[in-house]
Each structure stands twice: as C-alpha cells, then as structure tokens.
N, C-alpha and C positions, 0 to 999 in steps of 0.2 A: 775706694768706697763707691759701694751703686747706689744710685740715686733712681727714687722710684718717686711716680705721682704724675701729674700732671703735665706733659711738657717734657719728659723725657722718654726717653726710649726712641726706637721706628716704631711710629704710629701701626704700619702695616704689618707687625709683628700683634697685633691687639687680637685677640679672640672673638671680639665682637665687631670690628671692623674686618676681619678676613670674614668672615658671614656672613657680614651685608657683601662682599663683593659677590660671592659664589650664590648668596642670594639673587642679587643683580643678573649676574649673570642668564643664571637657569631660567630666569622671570625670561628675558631677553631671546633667551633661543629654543623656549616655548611659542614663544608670541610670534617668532619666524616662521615657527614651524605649522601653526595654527593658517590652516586657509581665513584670509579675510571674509566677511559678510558679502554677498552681492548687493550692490546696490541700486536701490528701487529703481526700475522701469517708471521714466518720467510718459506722462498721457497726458496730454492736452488739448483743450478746445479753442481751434483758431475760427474766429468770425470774424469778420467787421463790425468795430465799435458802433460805426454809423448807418443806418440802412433806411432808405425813402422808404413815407405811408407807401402803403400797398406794393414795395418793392419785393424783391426773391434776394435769398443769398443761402450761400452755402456754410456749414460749418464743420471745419475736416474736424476728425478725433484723432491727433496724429501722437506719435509714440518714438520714444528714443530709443537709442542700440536695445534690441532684444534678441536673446540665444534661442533657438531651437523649440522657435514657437509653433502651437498646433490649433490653440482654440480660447473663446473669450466670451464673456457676456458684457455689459456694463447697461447702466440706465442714464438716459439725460431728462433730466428734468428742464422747463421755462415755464413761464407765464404765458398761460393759452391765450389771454385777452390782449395778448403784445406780439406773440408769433407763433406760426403753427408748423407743423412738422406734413410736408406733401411727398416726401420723397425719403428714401436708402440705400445708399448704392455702397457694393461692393468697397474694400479695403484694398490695399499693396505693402507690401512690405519687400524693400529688396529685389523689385520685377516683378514680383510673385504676386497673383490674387490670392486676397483672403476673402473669401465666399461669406457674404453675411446669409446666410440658413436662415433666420429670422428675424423679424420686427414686427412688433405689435404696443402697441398703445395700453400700459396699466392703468392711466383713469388720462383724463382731458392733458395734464400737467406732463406726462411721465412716458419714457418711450421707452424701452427694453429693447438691444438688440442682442444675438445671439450669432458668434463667428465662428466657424470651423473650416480648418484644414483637411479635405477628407482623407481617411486612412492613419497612417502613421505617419503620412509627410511632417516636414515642418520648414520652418523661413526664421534665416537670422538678419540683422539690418534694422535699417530706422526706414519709417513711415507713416502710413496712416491706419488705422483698423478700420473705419467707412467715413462717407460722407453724406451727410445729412442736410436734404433741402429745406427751406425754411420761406415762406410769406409773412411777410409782416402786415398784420391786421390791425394792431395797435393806432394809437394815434400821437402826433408829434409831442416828444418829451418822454414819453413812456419808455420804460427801460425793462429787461429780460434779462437775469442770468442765466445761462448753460451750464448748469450745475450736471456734469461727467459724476456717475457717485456710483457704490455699489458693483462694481467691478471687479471682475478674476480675470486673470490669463493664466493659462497653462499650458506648461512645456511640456513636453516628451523626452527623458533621459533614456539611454540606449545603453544597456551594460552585460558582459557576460548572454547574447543572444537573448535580452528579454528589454520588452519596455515597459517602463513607468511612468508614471507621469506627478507633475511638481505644481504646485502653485508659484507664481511670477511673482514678487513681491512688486507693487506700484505704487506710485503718488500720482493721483488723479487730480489736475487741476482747472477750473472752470476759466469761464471769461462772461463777458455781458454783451449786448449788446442796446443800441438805445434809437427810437424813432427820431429819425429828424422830417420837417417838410420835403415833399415832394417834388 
C-alpha cells in the first residue's frame, strides 16, 4: 500500500521543491554572472580640527582608489567670517599632476574648482585632486564646515579605438574646522 501526504515520500522528488532549487540556482549563476556595481570614489576634506586666530592651514580634498581618471569639478563651501580661501594649488594622484584649470569664487561662502587632465591622458591610484589654502579670520570658538559638495569626476573609457567618457560615482565627505586662541 502507498502512502501519500505529508511526511512521506523523497521530499526531493516534490514538483515544487525541484523548482525552487532550479529556481535557486539560475537566481545564483545570474548574480555571478552579473558585474557587481563599482563602488563610489570616497573624497574627503582633510584640515585641522584646531587652527590659531589669524593662523594659515591647508585643506587637501583627497580621494580613494580611482580608475582612469581625466577631469573634475566640485565646490567647497565655509563660513567667510571664520576663514577665507588665499590659495589653489594643483592635485596628484599616483605621481601624476592634476592641473586645477580653474578656481573662482561663486559668492563670499563658495569656491568652484575645475580639474583636468589634458588630452585623453588619465591617472589611476589614490590622492588628492587639490589643495586649498585657508586664513583664519574668525575669532576664538568659532567653527567652519568644509562642506566638499556638488562634484563630478569623469573617466575616460577606451574601447574598440574610440573614447568615451563616464561619470565617477562619489561620496563627497566634509570636515570642520574650529578657531582656538592664539
């Protein structure tokens, strides 16, 4: 006598269980076969937390592992009554200079810089994209974020004898800075 229901049989004989596996599966060696997402190009604003009234310091806009970079804008924003922007120099990435081409001031608050690689070159590696000089005008207690915001970079892909170009995906992260006495 066969006995049917619940509890007998090989499970794995079940019609709905061999479907979920070949489901499983296929799910499985899609997902292999799928390139993963790249993931975002970290950008950061390293300053010193602490900076003397009427002192100088610099603040790199430094950046993690990036592929076959060529060019960039971003804006940093602070508090003009706490510290001003005197200076832009040049980036590196990997030995390599990356030419800041421009900087200019969108209102008191706001700095725009503009980076390019000229040509079709481009630079992989971690670094910085520039360095921005800073006086502190502010007075003791007073604090400044480095708000990095508003930023692209763009790659150059090479394929079949032509080039393209990509946007970078990034996470653009700020820092502060704060006046102490002198």
């Amino acid at each position: 006598m066969k006995r049917e229901g619940i509890g007998s049989g090989n499970v794995l004989n079940s019609p709905l269980v061999l479907g979920m596996v070949v489901l499983f599966l296929s799910l499985f060696f899609v997902l292999l076969a799928t390139p993963a997402a790249a993931e975002p190009v970290t950008v950061w604003v390293n300053a010193p937390e602490y900076v003397a009234e009427g002192g100088t310091f610099v603040a790199t806009i430094y950046l993690g592992n990036i592929t076959n970079f060529n060019s960039g804008i971003f804006g940093l924003s602070f508090n003009s009554s706490v510290v001003t922007v005197t200076g832009v120099e040049d980036g590196r990435v990997d030995e390599e200079t990356i030419p800041v081409v421009l900087w200019r001031f969108m209102n008191e608050d706001t700095l725009r810089v503009l980076l390019e690689i000229h040509g079709v070159s481009v630079v992989s590696g971690s670094g910085y994209l520039a360095k921005i000089s800073f006086l502190a005008v502010g007075e003791e207690g007073d604090e400044s974020v480095l708000n990095v915001s508003d930023g692209e970079l763009v790659k150059y892909v090479f394929k079949d004898d032509r080039v393209t170009s990509e946007l970078i995906s990034a996470e653009w992260i700020d820092t502060e800075v704060r006046i102490v006495k002198g």
